[in-house]
Every structure is written in C-alpha cells, then in structure tokens.
N, C-alpha and C positions, 0 to 999 in steps of 0.2 A: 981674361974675364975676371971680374971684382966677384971675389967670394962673397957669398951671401950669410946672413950670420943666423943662425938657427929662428923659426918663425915663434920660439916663447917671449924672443925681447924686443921683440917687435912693437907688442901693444904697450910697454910703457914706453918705448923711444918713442914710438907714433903720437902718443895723445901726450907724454910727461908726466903721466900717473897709476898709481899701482892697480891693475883690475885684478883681481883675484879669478885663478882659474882652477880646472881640478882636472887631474887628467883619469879617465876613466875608461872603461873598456866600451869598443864596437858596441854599437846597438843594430839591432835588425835593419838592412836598408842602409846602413852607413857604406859610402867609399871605402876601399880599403886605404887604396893612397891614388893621387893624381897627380899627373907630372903634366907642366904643359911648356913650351919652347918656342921660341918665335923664329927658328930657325927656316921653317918652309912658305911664313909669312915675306919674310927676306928673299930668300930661295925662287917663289913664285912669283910674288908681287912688290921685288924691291924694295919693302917696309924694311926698318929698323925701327925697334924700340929705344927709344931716349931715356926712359924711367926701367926702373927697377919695384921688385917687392914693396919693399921698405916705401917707397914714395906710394906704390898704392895704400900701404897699410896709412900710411899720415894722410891722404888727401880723403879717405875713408870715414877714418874720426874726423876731419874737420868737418866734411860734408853732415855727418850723421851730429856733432856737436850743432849744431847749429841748424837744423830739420830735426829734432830727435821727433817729432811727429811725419817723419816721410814728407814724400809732394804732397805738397798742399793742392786741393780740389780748385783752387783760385785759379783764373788765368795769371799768366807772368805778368806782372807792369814791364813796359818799357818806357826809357827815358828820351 
C-alpha cells in the first residue's frame, strides 16, 4: 500500500499554491477524527479504488477553480 503523506501538504501539492491555514482547537459539533476504507467496498461489491487522497484533493481545487461559484442554476449545454 503507497503511504499516504500527511493531509497539510496536500492543499499546496493539489492546487501549486500556498493557502494559509491555522490549526485550531475542536469546536462544538466538530468530528473528532474519521477514518473511512474501501476495503468492504472491494469485499462486498468487488469495487477497487483506482485514485487515492491526493488525487481527490487535486481534482477538488480544479473543480472548485473553475466553479468557484458552485453549479450553476443553468442547464448543461451539450455538444
């Protein structure tokens, strides 16, 4: 299994640029921590995941780069 590299260097390897974060204590209502596995995915329903963290954190910023206003209320054009 490819180690995964801690999720702070994530947002500039993802996007290429420095966000500024700050790390801060729990707030009321926050998770404490979530773990999630695609093990039982595989397991029950012969899935494998092909991507990793990392690729969702980049396909994330690109998506949100380029909608930073969310879906658009418009229908899709198609070609």
């Amino acid at each position: 299994m490819q180690q995964q590299q801690p999720p702070q260097t994530f947002p500039f390897q993802a996007s290429g640029k420095k966000i500024p974060y700050e790390l801060c204590p729990r707030r009321p209502g926050d998770v404490g921590s979530s773990y999630a596995t695609c093990e039982r995915a595989e397991k029950e329903l012969g899935w494998k995941s092909k991507l990793t963290l990392f690729d969702m954190c980049k396909d994330t910023w690109n998506w949100q780069s380029k909608n930073p206003q969310g879906y658009s209320k418009q229908p899709m054009q198609t070609s």
